[in-house]
Structure formats: structure tokens, C-alpha cells
N, C-alpha and C positions, 0 to 999 in steps of 0.2 A: 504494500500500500504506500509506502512512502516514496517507492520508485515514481510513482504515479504521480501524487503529490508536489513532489517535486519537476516532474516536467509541468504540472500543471503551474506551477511558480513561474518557469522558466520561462514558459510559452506566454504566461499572461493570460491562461484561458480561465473561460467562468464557466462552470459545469457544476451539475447536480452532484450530491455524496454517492445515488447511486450509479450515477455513469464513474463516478470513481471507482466504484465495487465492479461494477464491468470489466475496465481496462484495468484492474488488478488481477482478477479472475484469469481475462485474458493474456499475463504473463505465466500464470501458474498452468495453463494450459497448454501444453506443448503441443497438439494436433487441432485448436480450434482458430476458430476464424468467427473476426468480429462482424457482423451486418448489422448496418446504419449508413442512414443519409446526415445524420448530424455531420456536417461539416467539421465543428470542434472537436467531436469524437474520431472524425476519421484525422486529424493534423495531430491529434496525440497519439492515438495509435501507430500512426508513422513515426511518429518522435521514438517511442517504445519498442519500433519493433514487431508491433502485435498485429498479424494478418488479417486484415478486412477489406470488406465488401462494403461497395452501395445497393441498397436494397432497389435501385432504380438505376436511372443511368448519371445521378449527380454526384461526381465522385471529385474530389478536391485533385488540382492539376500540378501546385504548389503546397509547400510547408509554410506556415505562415506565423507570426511571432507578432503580440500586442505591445502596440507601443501607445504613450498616452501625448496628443500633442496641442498646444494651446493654439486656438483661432485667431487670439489679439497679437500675439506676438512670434507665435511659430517655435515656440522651444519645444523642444522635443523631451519624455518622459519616460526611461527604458524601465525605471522598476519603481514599478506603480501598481499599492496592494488593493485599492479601489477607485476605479475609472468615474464612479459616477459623482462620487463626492469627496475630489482633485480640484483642487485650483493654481493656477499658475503662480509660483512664488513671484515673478518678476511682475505680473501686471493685474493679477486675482481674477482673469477670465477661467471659467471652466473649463476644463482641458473634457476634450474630445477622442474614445479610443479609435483609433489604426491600424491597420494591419499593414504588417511590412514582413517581405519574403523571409525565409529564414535562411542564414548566411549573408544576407546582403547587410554591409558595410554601409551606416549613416553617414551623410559629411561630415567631416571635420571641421564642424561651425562652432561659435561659443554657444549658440544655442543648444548644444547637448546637453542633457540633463543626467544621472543616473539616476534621483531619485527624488520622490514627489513630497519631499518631507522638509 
């Protein structure tokens, strides 16, 4: 469980306790395979490792990573433990969540942030 947990940190995802018990399940599971359209389910399960399925044909193309970024000034938020009640330190607008590919490399602006605190 804390495998999970922690990519769920990592990634910046917001998921229910039991989709955590899913993609735990889904480590301890050597021959299964997860099916779901949840988008966030399937970008952690790739994070993990753990085999799945779209139950449709919407299957995620990209790995994707939450970043938190403010509208008024554009600073950027990489570790950010809630999105919806975050405000920018530099200007007090609400920061807004984003999705940014995972592996790809932010500018090197001052606008980077590590963290919303």
C-alpha cells in the first residue's frame, strides 16, 4: 500500500482509498490485469507497473504528472498537497491544477516553485 501511496504523492493524483486498495491488490497480483477507463487509474498503474486495460477504447497515450500553476502570475507549483485550497504565495490568486507529461523538464524560470507552503 504505501508503494501506491507514494506514487500517488509523486504523480499529484486524487483518487479514492478504494482505487488505492485496487492498485495495491494489483501489485500483489502477479497474473492480473487492471480494467478501467479512469484515466488517473490507468497513469498510476503505468507508474507501478501494474497491467491494465481500458474497458473501452479510452486509454491514456501519455504519463502524466500534476503540477499546480497560478493564472495571475504563472508560477509554477510541483509539490502541492491540495490543489483546490492553494494560493499563490507571490500574488494570492488561486492556483489552478495541470497536467504536465511525465519526464518533461519545466523551464528554468524563477517562476518555479517546489512547494505551495
Amino acid at each position: 500500500m504505501r508503494k501506491v501511496i507514494g506514487a500517488v504523492e509523486e504523480l499529484g493524483s486524487k483518487i479514492s482509498d478504494v482505487d488505492i486498495e485496487v492498485l495495491a491488490l494489483g501489485l500483489q497480483v502477479k497474473q492480473g490485469i487492471i480494467i478501467t477507463d479512469d484515466l488517473e487509474m490507468q497513469n498510476l498503474a503505468k507508474q507501478l507497473n501494474i497491467p491494465y486495460h481500458a474497458a473501452t477504447n479510452h486509454k491514456i497515450s501519455v504519463q502524466l504528472h500534476w503540477i499546480a500553476v497560478c493564472p495571475g502570475c504563472n508560477r509554477r507549483y510541483t509539490d502541492v498537497e491540495d490543489f483546490d485550497r492553494m494560493t499563490c504565495d507571490h500574488c494570492g490568486s488561486r492556483l489552478k491544477k495541470r497536467a504536465h507529461k511525465l519526464g518533461r523538464k519545466h523551464s528554468a524560470q524563477k517562476s518555479e516553485v517546489t512547494s505551495g507552503h
